[in-house]
Phi, psi and omega in degrees: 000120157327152165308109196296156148322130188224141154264092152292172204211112166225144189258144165194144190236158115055050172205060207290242212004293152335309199282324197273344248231295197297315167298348171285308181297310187288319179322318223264001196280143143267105186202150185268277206274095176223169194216157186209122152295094147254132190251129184249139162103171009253132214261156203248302184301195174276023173303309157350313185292316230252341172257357161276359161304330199265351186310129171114325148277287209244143169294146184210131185244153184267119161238142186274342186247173152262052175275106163297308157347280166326295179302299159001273171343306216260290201285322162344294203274340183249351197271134170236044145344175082323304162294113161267134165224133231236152188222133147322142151323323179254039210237133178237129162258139160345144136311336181256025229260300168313273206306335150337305180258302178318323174303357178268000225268313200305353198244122186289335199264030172233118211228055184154097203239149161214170189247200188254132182268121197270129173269191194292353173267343194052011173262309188301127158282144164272307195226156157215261191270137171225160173228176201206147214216181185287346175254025178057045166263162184238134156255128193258151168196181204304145142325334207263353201310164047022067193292341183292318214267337175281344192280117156207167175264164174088333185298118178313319168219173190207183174280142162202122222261145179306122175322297190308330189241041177268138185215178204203124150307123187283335167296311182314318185292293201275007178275340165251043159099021183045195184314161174229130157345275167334334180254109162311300181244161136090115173074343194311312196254017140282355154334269175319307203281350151299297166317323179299295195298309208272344166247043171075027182219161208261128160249122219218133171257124175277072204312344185248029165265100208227127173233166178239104178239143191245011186002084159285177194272157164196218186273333187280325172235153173256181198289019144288333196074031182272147216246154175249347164211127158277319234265331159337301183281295187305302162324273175315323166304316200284320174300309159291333152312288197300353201253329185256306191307304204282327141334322166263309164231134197282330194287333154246356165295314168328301230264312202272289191307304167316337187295306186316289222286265179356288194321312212282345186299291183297335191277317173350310201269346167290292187304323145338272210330308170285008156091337218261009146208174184293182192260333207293325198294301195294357153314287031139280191289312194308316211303280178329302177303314155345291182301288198279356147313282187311296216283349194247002158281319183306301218288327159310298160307230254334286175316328187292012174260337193268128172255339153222195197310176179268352201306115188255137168233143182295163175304291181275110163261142183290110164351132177289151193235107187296148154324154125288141148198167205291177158321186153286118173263214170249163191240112214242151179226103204267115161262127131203120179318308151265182173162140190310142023272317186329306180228131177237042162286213199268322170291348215263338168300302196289318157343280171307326174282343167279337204270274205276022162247332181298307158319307185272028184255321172142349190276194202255102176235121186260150178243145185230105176257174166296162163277175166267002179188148169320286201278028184248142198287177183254138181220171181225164180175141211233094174231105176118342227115324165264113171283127127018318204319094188261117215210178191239187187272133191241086174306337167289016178200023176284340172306297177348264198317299195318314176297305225272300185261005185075052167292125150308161162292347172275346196264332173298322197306317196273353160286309165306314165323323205244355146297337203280307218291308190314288217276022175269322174290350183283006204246347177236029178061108174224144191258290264152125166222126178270100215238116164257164198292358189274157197025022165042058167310336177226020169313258280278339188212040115033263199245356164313106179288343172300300173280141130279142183252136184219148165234129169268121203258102156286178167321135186247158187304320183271037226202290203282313184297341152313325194257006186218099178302322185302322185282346173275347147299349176242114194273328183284334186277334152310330186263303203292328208259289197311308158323276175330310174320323212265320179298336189258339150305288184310313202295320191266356159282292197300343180249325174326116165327300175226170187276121172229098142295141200251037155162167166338295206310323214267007161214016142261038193225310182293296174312290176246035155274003193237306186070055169250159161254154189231160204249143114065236156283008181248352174242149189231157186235119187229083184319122168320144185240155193217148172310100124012068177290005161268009191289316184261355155229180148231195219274182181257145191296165170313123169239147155359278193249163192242144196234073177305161192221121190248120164243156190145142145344101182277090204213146159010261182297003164268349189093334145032279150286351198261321184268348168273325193281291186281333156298324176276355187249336167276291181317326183291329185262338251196095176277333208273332211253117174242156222211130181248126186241133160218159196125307175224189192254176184247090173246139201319355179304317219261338237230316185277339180275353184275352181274311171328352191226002178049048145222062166302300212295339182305339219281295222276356219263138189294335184266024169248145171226142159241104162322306193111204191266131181220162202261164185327303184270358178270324178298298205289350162263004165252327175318290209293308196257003149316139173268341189194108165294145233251123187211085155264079198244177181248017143130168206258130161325295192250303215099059196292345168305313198293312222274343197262336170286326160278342160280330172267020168078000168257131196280166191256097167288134198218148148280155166317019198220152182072218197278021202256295166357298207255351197283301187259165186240099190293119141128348179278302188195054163158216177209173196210117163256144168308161187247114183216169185313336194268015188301285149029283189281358171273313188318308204296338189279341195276304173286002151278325171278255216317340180278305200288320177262093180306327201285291215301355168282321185274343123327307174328294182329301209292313180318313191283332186295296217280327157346281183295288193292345155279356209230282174239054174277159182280350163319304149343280167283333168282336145347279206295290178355280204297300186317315187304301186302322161329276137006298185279311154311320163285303238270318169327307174312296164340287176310291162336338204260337182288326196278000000 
């Protein structure tokens, strides 16, 4: 048999979000001749939006009620597979998902395969083999159970597959009538797969055919899965009792509905009891179950000369429409304990900007995070474009890493964890894992001979410890932690295959705090890129008075002090002039450094503000209504401040020192202080000449704006990027091939 043809089919009501996630994911499928069907509605939201990006690829269909059958149908009729195969809205399939499921296909007597369902944590099976019996009861059984010797007619009990992950011979399908009306919710495809069985053809599961479900809220449940109407659902149990069960004993179809209606009674009463609904819901719901018992017996008599499904299919169906899609790209796995929102420091920012440019080039990228709070469950999840991955430190398997490379223990715990993680990615095919070098996050996987490994260097443990006075005040947590890092720093600049630098500065900076040579050929320098913080706006016009914006951390090595020490002394000079602090919190940290610089009175003062922590689009609005950023540390790897201050048209007063040195061009599209004991008073004399001369700031502006769009667009860096991973992956292959 040819490669059969397969159509998917997504049914989807009011959840475009979900919708655009579930089509991102099906692009990513390896699979050849496939096509995706979608039947919408009727839909309330912006779903409309999210299938006109898709106009042109995929076939799109209407359905007017909320009958899932129906929408069935409906994609049924439009689809020209071999195959149907059918996916949630809320649902990402495996990549491999299609091929998977189709080798069963070559066997003429099999007209229905599904695979095992990852539930919404993505650690979990939801479903994986169930049986069913005529009274639409489910049985779970072993993996290993052997499902085929049941497919007979007449079988008491047969397979019976989770919708989201089913997929159907269309000939087998439409002969016995697709879908049946009736079942609005619930049961519709233990229907088919009954229906299928009883006409002499086998229904089969494929364990390593992996959907992801995110079982989201809809009308029938909320985000809780608490239901918000039984009568959908009560109409199908009842209907499938009477139309199959009874047939064989009326005495136990009875025996089946009452059992059913008790069950949903007690849970009702449950869900009272516990406060988790009003007395008014469970009213609500007893009312619905009530209703849709009796309406799925009419429907059951209405119905009983008719045997099989509603599906009407036309003579002529519209030509199959292969997906487009790109070529096959590479398959990257991005570490960083953080990421936004959660953490908007500097890796974890420039992180999300590799991860979603590298996607929206086409390749297949996973990111291996942090959980976000200690007590948050470990989840896999498909956003964007991006697998996910969250996960927490697995301190019962830090002894490796800790022997093999001399690890603190916290830092092996996270290292084991994101080794473990790697080789559960290789099942969706990886090329390249990508790591920085601060808390050497995938050392652990090192020496993986499967992968290229490329590490990026950022601020470093020895790089940071001049600047962080708190670790030289403590001599054991300096020997046991800092110490170690750095040496465990040293060892993996010499072994990592490849380098990835984000300038010059950061490995002439690296050489000789370390007292290395770094080769060459093992490093690439791929200037940071940044967002366009003018694409949709522009910058705020000339005001009155004039304003810096200081982002950073409030700590030292952001310059902190340096930046309170030249605010207080440009408003003492300066009526015109108000100073913005953002980056940190005003914590007794921060509060001590303010006494130590005598500018405590900055707390109160009407023209300083301390901002905080500000979310994404509240920072990228202070760039924008800043005249002139304020970035004094005393150092930065690269500068992502500088460079995010320059996408927003504004120029940079910077010290001298590290990557800030190669980032601005003093007198082009900012200024440069020396970093000497006078910086303070220099920072304060350079922003006192740019508040008095508004023209020459506003050259600046322009210098940086032109900066930015010659330099550090994010284009850019994914250009050197993407070329590096490249790089890293041919010179792997090389080696294999030499081995």
């Amino acid at each position: 048999m040819a490669i059969p043809s397969v159509s998917i089919i997504v049914n989807t009501c009011d959840r475009a979000a979900y919708l655009r996630n579930a089509l991102l994911g099906i692009a990513g499928l390896r699979y050849g001749p496939l096509e995706v069907v979608v039947v919408n509605g009727p839909s309330g939201d912006d779903t409309a939006a999210v299938l006109n990006a898709w106009r042109g690829r995929i076939k799109q269909r209407d359905c007017a009620e909320r009958n899932l059958s129906v929408s069935r149908n409906i994609g049924i009729a439009a689809a020209s597979g071999d195959v149907v195969a059918f996916l949630d809205d809320d649902a990402v399939p495996h990549p491999d998902w299609l091929a998977h499921i189709v080798q069963h296909y070559r066997n003429p007597n099999v007209a229905a395969v599904g695979g095992f369902t990852v539930d919404n944590t993505g650690m979990r099976f939801q479903a994986r083999k169930t049986l069913c019996d005529r009274f639409g009861h489910a049985h779970h059984v072993s993996d290993f159970f052997d499902e085929r010797p049941l497919c007979r007619p007449g079988t008491p009990l047969y397979p019976s597959l989770l919708g989201t992950n089913s997929s159907f011979r269309r000939t087998a399908l439409a002969a016995i009538g697709g879908f049946d009306h009736a079942f609005a919710y619930l049961l519709d495809e233990t229907d088919v797969c009954l229906r299928l069985v009883d006409a002499g053809h086998r229904v089969v599961y494929e364990p390593t055919a992996l959907v992801f479900h995110q079982y989201a809220a809809s009308h029938i449940r909320d985000t809780r899965r608490i239901a918000r109407t039984l009568y959908p659902s009560a109409v199908s149990k009842a209907y499938f009792i009477m139309r199959h069960g009874a047939a064989q004993s009326m005495d136990r179809a009875a025996e089946a509905l009452a059992g059913y209606r008790r069950e949903l009674l007690d849970s009702n009463r449950w869900l009272e009891t516990e406060r988790l609904i009003h007395p008014t819901h469970r009213a609500s719901l007893d009312q619905d179950l009530e209703a849709g018992i009796m309406e799925g017996q009419t429907l059951a008599r209405r119905r009983g000369a008719i045997s099989g499904g509603d599906l009407r299919r036309e003579a002529v169906t519209e030509p199959f429409r292969p997906l487009p899609r790109p070529e096959p790209g590479l398959r990257v796995c991005l570490v960083s304990q953080g990421w936004p929102p959660a953490t908007e420091a500097g890796i974890a920012r420039w992180s999300e900007a590799v991860a979603s440019g590298l996607a929206a080039r086409g390749h297949a990228v996973h990111v291996i995070t942090r959980a976000a709070a200690e007590e948050e469950e470990e989840s896999v999840h498909f956003e964007g474009g991006l697998w996910i991955h969250a996960l927490r430190p697995e301190a019962a398997g830090a002894a490796g890493p800790m022997l093999t490379h001399d690890l603190p223990p916290n830092i092996a715990a996270w290292n084991r964890r994101v080794w473990r993680e790697v080789q559960a990615i290789k099942s969706f095919g990886l090329d390249l894992v990508s790591f920085p070098i601060w808390d050497l996050e995938a050392l652990a996987c090192i020496d993986d001979p499967d992968i290229a490994l490329v590490m990026s260097l950022h601020t470093t443990y020895a790089l940071a410890r001049p600047h962080k006075p708190e670790w030289l005040a403590r001599p054991l947590y300096d020997h046991f932690m800092v110490q170690r890092m750095i040496r465990a720093e040293r060892r993996a600049l010499l072994g990592a295959p490849m380098l990835l630098a984000n300038s010059q500065a950061i490995l002439t900076d690296i050489e000789a705090a370390y007292g290395i040579r770094l080769a060459p050929g093992r490093s690439v320098i791929a200037p940071h890129g940044t967002a366009d913080l003018l694409a949709r706006t522009r910058p705020a016009p000339r005001r009155d008075f004039f304003r810096v914006l200081f982002v950073g951390r409030f700590e030292p090595r952001k310059g902190f002090d340096l930046a309170l020490t030249a605010g207080a002394a440009l408003l003492a000079e300066r009526p015109d002039v108000e100073i913005h602090f953002a980056g940190g919190e005003l914590d007794e940290e921060a509060r001590a450094v303010m006494t130590e610089t005598a500018t405590s009175r900055l707390e109160h003062h009407p023209r300083a503000r301390f901002l905080g922590l500000l979310p994404r689009d509240a920072l990228e609005q202070a760039y924008r209504e800043a005249d002139v950023v304020l970035v004094p540390s005393r150092y930065e790897s690269f500068g992502l401040v500088a460079i995010e201050a320059m996408a927003a048209g504004r120029p940079v007063v910077a010290l001298a020192a590290g990557g800030l040195a190669e980032v601005v061009t003093d007198g082009v599209d900012g200024r440069l202080v020396p970093d000497t004991p006078e910086a303070a008073a220099s920072i304060a004399a350079a922003l006192l000449d740019l508040s008095r001369d508004r023209d020459a700031c506003e050259r600046l502006a322009a210098g940086a704006r032109h900066s930015f769009e010659t330099k550090y667009r994010m284009d850019h860096m994914l250009d050197a990027i993407e070329a590096a991973y490249r790089r890293a992956t041919g010179q792997r292959a090389a080696r294999q091939a030499a081995e």
